[in-house]
N, C-alpha and C positions, 0 to 999 in steps of 0.2 A: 293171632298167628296160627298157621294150619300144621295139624300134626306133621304134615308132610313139607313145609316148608322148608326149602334151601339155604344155607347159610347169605347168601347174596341177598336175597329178598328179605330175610331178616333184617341184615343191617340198611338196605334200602328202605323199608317200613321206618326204620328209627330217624335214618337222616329225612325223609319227607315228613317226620311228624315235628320233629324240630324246625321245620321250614316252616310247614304252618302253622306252629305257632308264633314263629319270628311275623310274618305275615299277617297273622290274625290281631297280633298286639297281646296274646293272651295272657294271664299270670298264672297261672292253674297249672297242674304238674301234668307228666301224661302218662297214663296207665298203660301197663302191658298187660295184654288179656291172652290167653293160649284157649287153645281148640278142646274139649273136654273138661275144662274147670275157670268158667267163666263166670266174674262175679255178680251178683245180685246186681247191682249199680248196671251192670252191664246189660246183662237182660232183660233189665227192666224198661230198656228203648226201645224195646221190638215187643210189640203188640201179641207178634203169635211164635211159638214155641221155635228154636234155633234149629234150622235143619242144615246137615252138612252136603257140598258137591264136591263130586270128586275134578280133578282135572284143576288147569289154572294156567299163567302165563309162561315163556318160556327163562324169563329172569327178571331182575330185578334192576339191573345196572341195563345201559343202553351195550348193545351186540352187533356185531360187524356182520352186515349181509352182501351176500355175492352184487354185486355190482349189477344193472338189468342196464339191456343195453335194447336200445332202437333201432329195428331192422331200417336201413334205408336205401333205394335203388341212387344210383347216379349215373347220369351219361359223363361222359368225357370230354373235353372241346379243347382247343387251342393249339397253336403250331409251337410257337418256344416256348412259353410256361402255360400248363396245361389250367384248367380251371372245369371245376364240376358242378352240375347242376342236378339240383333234386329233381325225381320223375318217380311218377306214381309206381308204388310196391307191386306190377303186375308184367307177365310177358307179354304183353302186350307194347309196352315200352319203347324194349327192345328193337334195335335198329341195325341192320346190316352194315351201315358204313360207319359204325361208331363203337369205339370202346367204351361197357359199363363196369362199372363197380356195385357190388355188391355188397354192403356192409352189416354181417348180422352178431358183430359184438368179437366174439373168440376166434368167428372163420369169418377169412372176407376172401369174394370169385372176384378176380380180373376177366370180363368173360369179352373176349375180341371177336368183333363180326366179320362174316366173309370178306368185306370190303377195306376195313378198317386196315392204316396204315401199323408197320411192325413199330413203328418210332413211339404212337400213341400208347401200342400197349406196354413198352419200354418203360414210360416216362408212368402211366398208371402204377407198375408194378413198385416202383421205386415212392409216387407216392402212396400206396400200400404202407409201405415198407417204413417211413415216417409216423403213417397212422400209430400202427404196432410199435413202436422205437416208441413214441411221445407219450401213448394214451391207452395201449395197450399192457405196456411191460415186457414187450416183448413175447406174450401168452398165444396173441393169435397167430393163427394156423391160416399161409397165403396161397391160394390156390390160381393159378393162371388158364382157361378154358377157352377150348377154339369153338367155335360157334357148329352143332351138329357132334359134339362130342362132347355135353354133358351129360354127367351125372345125377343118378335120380333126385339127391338131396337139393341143388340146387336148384330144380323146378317146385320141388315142395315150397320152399323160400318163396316163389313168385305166384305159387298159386293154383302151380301144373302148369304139361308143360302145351307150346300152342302146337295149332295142325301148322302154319306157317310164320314164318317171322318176314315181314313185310317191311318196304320204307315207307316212313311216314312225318319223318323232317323237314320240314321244309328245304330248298336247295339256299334259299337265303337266308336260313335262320340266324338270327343275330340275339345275343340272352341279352335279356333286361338289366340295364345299366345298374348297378346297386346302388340305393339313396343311403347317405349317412346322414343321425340326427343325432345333435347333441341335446342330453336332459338336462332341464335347468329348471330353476324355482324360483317366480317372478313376486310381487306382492299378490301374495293370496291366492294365486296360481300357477301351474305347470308351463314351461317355456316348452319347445319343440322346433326348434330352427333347425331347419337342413341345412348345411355345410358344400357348399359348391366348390369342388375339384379339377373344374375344365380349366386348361390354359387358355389365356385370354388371347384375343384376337391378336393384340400388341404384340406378344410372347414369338406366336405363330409367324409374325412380318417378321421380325425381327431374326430370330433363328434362320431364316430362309430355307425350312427342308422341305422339299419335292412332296414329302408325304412325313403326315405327323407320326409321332407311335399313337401303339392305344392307350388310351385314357384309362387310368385305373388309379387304384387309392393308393396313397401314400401311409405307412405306418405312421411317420411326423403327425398326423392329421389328432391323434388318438392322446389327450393328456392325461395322465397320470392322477390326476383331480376331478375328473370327468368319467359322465357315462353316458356312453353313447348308443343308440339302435340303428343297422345294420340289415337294412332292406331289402334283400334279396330275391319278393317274390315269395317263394318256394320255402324260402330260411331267412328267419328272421332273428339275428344274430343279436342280444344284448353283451357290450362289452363293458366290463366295470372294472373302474380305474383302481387299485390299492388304496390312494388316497383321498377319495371321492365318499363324500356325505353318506351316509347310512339310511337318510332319508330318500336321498335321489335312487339311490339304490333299490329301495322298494318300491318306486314310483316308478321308474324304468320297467321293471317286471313286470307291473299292471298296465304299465304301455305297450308293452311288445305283446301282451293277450290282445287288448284292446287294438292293435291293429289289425291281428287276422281277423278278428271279429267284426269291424266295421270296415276295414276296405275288401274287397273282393278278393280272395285266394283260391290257389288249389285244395283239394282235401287233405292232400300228403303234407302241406305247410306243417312244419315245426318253429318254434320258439328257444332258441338255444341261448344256456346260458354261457357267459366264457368273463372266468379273470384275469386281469391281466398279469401275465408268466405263465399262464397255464391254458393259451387260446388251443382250439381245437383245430387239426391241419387243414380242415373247410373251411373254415373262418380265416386263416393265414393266407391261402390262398387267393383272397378275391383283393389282397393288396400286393403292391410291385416290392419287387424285390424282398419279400419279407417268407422266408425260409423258402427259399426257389427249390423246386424239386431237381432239376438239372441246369447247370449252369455248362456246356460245353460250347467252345471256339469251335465248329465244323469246318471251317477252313483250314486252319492247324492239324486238324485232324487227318485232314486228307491228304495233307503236305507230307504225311510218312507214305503215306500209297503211292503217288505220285512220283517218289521220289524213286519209287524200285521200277518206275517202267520209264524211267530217265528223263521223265517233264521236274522234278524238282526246283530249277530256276525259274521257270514259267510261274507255278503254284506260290514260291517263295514271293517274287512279285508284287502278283495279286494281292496276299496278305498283306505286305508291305504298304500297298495304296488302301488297304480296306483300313487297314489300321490310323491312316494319315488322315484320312474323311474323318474318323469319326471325333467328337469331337463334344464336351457338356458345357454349352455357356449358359447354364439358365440363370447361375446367382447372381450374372450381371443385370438381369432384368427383373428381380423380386426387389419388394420396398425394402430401405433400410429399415433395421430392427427398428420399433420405436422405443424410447426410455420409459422405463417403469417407473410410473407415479409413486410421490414420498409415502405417501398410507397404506399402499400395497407392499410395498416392500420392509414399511413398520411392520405389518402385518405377519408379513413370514416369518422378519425376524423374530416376532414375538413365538410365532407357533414351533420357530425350530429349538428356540431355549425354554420352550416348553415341558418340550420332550427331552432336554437335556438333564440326566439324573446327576451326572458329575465331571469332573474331570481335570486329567492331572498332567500335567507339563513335564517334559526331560529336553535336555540340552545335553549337546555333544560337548564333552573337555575331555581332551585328549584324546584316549582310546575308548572312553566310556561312556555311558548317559547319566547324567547325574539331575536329581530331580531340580525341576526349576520354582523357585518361590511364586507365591500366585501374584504378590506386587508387580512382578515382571510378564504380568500375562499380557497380550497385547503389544510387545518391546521383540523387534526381531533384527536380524543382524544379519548384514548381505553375505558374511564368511561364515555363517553358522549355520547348524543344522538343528531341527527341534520334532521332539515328539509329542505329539497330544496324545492322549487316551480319551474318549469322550463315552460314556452309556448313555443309551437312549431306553427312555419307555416307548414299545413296541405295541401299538393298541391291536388289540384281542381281531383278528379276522374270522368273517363264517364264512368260511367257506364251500360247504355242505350244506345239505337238507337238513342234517338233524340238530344242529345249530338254530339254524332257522327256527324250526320246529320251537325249537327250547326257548326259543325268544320271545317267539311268539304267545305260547301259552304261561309266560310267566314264570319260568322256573327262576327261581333265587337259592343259589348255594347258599351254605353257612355263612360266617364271619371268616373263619378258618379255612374253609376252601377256596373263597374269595382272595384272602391275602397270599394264597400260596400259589394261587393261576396268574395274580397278580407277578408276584416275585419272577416268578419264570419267564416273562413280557418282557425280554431286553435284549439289547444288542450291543455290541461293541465297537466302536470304530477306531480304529487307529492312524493319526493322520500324518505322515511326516512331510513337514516342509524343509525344505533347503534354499539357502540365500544362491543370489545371482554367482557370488563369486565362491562360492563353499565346494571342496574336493565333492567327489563321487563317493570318496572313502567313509563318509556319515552313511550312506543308505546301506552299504555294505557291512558296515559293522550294525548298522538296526538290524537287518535279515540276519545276522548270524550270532546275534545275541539278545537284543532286548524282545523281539517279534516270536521267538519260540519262546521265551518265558511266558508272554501273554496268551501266546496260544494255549499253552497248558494249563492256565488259568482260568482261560474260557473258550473250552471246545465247542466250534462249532458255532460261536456266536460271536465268530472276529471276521473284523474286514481290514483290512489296509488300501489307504489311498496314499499314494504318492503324488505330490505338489512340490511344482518349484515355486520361487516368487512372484509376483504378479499375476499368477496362472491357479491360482487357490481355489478348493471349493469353495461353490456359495452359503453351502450350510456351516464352515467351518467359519469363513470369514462373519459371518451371522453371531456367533460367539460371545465377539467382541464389540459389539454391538457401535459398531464407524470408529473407534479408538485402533487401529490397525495403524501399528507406525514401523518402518522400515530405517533400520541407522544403517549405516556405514561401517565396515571395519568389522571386529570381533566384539564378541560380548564384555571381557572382561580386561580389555586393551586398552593402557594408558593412553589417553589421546592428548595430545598438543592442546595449551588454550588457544585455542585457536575460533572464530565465529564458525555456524552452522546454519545451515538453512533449510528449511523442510517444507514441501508445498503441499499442501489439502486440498487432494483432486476424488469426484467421482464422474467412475464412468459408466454410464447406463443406465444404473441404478446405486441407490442407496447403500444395496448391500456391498457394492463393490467402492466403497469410499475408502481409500489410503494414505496415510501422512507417510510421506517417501523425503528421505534424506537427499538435496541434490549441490548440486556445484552453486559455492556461497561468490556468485554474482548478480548484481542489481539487474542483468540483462535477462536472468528467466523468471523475473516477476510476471503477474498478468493482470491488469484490472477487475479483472472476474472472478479471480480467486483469491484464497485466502493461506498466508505465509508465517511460518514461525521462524525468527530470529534469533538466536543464543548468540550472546554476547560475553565472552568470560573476563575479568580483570587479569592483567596482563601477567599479574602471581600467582594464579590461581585456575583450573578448571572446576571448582566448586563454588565458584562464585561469580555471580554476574548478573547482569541485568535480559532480560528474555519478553521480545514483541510479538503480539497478534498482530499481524498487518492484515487489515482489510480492504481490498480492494474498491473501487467507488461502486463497480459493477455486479460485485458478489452477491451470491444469496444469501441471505438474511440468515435462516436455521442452519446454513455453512458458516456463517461468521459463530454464532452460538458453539456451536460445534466447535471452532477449532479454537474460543476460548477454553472450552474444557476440556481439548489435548491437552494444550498448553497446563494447565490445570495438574494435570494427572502423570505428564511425562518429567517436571520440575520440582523438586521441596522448595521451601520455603528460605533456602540460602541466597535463591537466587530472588529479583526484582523482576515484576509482571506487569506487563504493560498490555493493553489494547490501545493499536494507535490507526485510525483509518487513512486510506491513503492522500498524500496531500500535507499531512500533521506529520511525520517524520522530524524528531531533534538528529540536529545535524551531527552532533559530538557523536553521537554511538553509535545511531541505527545505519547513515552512509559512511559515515567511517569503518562502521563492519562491515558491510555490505558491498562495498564499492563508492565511488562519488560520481559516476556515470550520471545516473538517473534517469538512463534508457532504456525502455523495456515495452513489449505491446501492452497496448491501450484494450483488445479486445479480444476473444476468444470464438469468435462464431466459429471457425473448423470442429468446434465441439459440437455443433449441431449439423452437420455434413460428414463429419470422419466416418471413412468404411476402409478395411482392410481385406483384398484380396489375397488368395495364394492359386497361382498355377502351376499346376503339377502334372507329369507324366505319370506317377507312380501306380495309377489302375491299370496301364499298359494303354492308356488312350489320355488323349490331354482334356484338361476338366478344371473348371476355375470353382472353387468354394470359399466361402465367405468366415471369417473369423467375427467373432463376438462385438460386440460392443468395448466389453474389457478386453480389448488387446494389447500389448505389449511388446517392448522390443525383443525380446525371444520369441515372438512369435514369426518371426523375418526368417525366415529357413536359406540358409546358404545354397540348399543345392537347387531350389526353383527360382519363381519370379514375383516379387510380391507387386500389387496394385494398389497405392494410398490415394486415394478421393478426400481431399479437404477440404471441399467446396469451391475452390479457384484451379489449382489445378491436379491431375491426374498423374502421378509421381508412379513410374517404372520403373521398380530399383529390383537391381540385377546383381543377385548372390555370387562368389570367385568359382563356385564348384557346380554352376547351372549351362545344360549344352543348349548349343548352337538352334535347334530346331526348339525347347519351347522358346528361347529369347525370337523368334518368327513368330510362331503361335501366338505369344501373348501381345509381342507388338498389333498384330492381326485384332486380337482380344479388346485391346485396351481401345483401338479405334474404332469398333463396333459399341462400349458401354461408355464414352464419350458424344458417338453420335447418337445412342439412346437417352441420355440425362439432357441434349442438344433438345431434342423436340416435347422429352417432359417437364424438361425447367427452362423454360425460355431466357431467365431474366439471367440465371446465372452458368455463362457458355463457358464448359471446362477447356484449361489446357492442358498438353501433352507434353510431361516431362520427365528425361530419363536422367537415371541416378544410379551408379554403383554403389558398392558396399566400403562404407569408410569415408566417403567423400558425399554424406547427408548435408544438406542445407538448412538454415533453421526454421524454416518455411515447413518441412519435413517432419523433422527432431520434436517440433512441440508439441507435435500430434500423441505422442508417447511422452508417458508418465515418467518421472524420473531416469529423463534419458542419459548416459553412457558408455561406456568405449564398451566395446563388443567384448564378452565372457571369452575367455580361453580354458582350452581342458586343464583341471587340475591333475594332478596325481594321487 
């Protein structure tokens, strides 16, 4: 240690000597030697006599340096959302009929050429203005320059300044489409598929518009698990997903060198890196609608001007018909979702109760939450309301270089600073569910009592998600790993002996598998699926006899399954049967059930079922598609839902939807009828309309534990 040594570099010397010996495997102690009285032992490793330098590092601990920022020129382009393209750091560049941007870190020049329209440099200054807001901190300093009235700094920036500024754009110039690649790891090699974005020709007939938009990327395109390179020529954008492999991650980097490197580029090409929450507003930019720098209606706008030189009915109009064209049917022409395979979605489940450190159940009684036993986890009630608490381990992000760095050359904390970087890696979530028939009054007293206790508990590291029934996250339902059962009634409510009946449905996927309590008639059996039966003796709801009914059609690991609801939902007072269908004893199981013994034979609408909604509410009409797990709350009173079952096309029309979309989506519905018309030949839909309340059961069984329509509680 040097006479002159810092307190900081002191105790750094000590923790790196403790590293390597943890490192080295060593046993031996470790000496501290000081500057001026160094012992024998010690100089006796150095051959020739110990000579002192003065000077040395600037600390011992890692130190916050000023951020270095990348000068970069860009031109400007676009009529409604503008888009920027890199161009070499020089005036030469520079273009009369074009606004450039200037980007050198702290100051950035909007510099508008004599020709350049006033809107362009409108729409640059405002994207400035995001730069600074996002990435800046709001530090940089925005300057706006008319062409022939700069200042001398910003010709230094380009290099000095020219004798002329000339055009030199083409009149056609059209910028390079940007390629997106997704990174993947094949056996033993690197994948590199590009990802194709153009609507298909089909798309294009079908919509019938005179003139497409432009093609540009969709954020959807970008998972959360992936990482992708972002071709833009000039920027070559790596975007890495939060959840995406650590490996691909360093593999993607060495791809995006390796492409300036082996495809042709300009000199100015950069390699940018961007994760995902924290993309940079160039990279935002080259996708549609994904932080638009201006969103303004120009006809509206003009309706106030108009209106004071006395055209205001005219203008009014206009809008009026501009608004009636416009019009989004694309989700009637994309594939229905396909279902997630059973190992993919073991898979998740496994990884999401992975990361699950704990968690602890409340239920509403009365005015308060009182903690729920863990036997009752999984056990939920359509009038109740429930809170989870869940912690997760939060895996360690690098974010930075000097992470990087740190990774790279091996640093290993102690034991101690490991378990305490460790400790501080969590998050909280908070999840409340509320049954189909449960007051609004449970969320209101969570918000005003139990949700500020936990906030104080853990600042800063709480989320709330609010859920109703059937509409759950997937990571919450993941939990419980397909044991998800939904009863009837309140949790702690005397019930009648009276029989029950529960059906085990998934839809979509795995994770979304629910045992839902429904109306105890033989009539909503279904040969494909599998049903539990409670039967009580006529003294007693503690006692009875309780069936697996399995379908002839059912799947296999669904019958397993819903032997081990059954399992888990009943003790041992009651009698357990597996009976598959066909084998029914008459005394109990149609005696409880019904003696009908008519019910569908088959399920196919579960390989066809899609759920539309048409709505007004963007201020233009637009059809978007609900999930695979849909639900009867998911039927919105005030539009028009469109159910596809495979046979036919169900138009059900909410009491509080107007007149013009019920046009619109008639329009709708017979446009994505004559589209399933010429891609499914075999099976031609029909066209059928349906009010709210008067469902058919053609309709009804398309949805999971269907009944009578929620009313507001109090």
């Amino acid at each position: 240690i040097g006479q002159e040594a810092t307190l900081d570099k002191k105790a750094g010397s000590a923790i790196h000597a403790v590293n390597l010996r943890n490192y080295l495997g060593a046993e031996c102690r470790t000496i501290r030697e000081e500057m001026g009285d160094e012992s024998e032992e010690f100089s006796a490793v150095f051959e020739n006599d110990i000579s002192y330098i003065e000077g040395g590092t600037a600390s011992g601990f890692y130190t916050v340096e000023d951020t270095h920022y990348t000068v970069r020129l860009y031109r400007v382009y676009g009529k409604k959302n503008i888009r920027l393209e890199s161009v070499p750091l020089k005036a030469s560049s520079l273009d009369p009929r074009f606004v450039f941007l200037v980007d050198t870190g702290l100051e950035i020049f909007i510099w508008r050429g004599a020709n350049a329209t006033l809107a362009g440099t409108t729409k640059a200054r405002l994207f400035a203005e995001k730069i600074n807001k996002n990435e800046r901190k709001g530090k940089a300093e925005i300057t706006t320059l008319q062409q022939s009235q700069e200042p001398p700094n910003f010709w230094e920036v380009l290099g000095g300044q020219p004798e002329e500024i000339r055009k030199h754009v083409p009149d056609d110039f059209t910028p390079v489409r940007p390629k997106l690649y997704k990174v993947g790891l094949g056996l033993g090699y690197l994948e590199l598929p590009q990802i194709n974005y153009k609507l298909s020709v089909e798309h294009k007939e079908k919509v019938k518009l005179d003139k497409m938009p432009e093609l540009r990327l969709l954020q959807t395109l970008l998972d959360t698990k992936g990482v992708y390179i972002l071709d833009c020529l000039s920027d070559v954008f790596i975007w890495i997903g939060r959840k995406s492999p650590r490996l691909v991650r360093a593999a993607a980097l060495k791809l995006g060198q390796e492409v300036c490197t082996m495809l042709h580029r300009p000199k100015h090409a950069t390699v940018t890196r961007n994760l995902e929450g924290t993309e940079c507003q160039v990279f935002k930019s080259k996708f549609q609608n994904w932080d638009d720098v201006l969103k303004v209606d120009y006809t509206r706008a003009a309706e106030s001007v108009e209106q004071q030189q006395g055209l205001q009915g005219k203008v009014k109009k206009d809008a009026e018909k501009k608004d009636e064209m416009k019009a989004d049917l694309t989700a009637l022409f994309l594939p229905r979702q396909p279902p997630m395979v059973l190992t993919e979605a073991e898979q998740m489940m496994e990884e999401w109760n992975e990361d699950l450190d704990g968690m602890e159940g409340f239920v509403l009684e009365g005015k308060k939450f009182a903690r729920l036993p863990e036997e009752e986890f999984g056990h939920f009630h359509t009038q109740d309301c429930y809170v989870f608490l869940c912690r997760y381990w939060v895996p360690v992000e690098y974010d930075d270089e000097d992470k990087e760095k740190k990774e790279r050359h091996g640093h290993h904390g102690g034991e101690e600073e490991e378990e305490e970087r460790v400790e501080e890696d969590f998050q909280c979530v908070v999840y409340f569910w509320q049954g189909r028939q449960a007051s609004n009054m449970g969320w209101l007293t969570f918000t005003f009592s139990l949700q500020k206790k936990f906030e104080s508990l853990f600042p800063g590291k709480l989320e709330v998600v609010r859920m109703t029934q059937q509409q759950e996250n997937l990571k919450f339902l993941s939990h419980f790993k397909r044991k998800f059962i939904v009863h009837k009634g309140k949790r702690k409510q005397k019930i009648d002996a009276q029989p029950s009946l529960y059906h085990i449905r998934t839809n979509g996927s795995a994770l979304c598998t629910r045992t839902i309590q429904i109306g105890t008639d033989s009539s909503n059996l279904n040969s494909e699926f599998c049903f539990i039966l409670k039967v009580p003796f006529e003294s007693t709801d503690n006692q009875g006899i309780v069936y697996t009914w399995v379908g002839r059609a059912a799947d296999p690991d669904e019958a397993k399954l819903a032997e081990d609801i059954m399992n888990c939902m009943f003790d041992d007072t009651y009698s357990k049967q597996v009976i598959n269908e066909g084998e029914e004893p008459e005394n109990f199981f149609w005696v409880g059930i019904g003696c009908q013994k008519v019910y569908d034979e088959d399920a196919d609408y579960m390989k066809y079922a899609r759920l539309f909604r048409c709505s007004n509410e963007k201020g233009y009409f637009a059809v978007s598609e609900k999930c695979s797990d849909f639900c009867q709350d998911d039927l919105a009173d005030d539009d028009i839902m469109l159910l596809d079952n495979g046979k036919e096309v169900y138009m059900w029309v909410g009491t509080q939807t107007s007149q013009v979309e019920i046009k619109l989506s008639l329009k709708a519905c017979q446009v994505y009828i004559q589209h399933m018309r010429s891609k499914e030949t075999e099976t031609p839909r029909k066209l059928r309309l349906v009010r709210k309340g008067n469902e058919p059961h053609c309709f009804t069984r398309c949805f999971h534990g269907w009944g009578a329509f929620k009313t507001a509680l109090a």
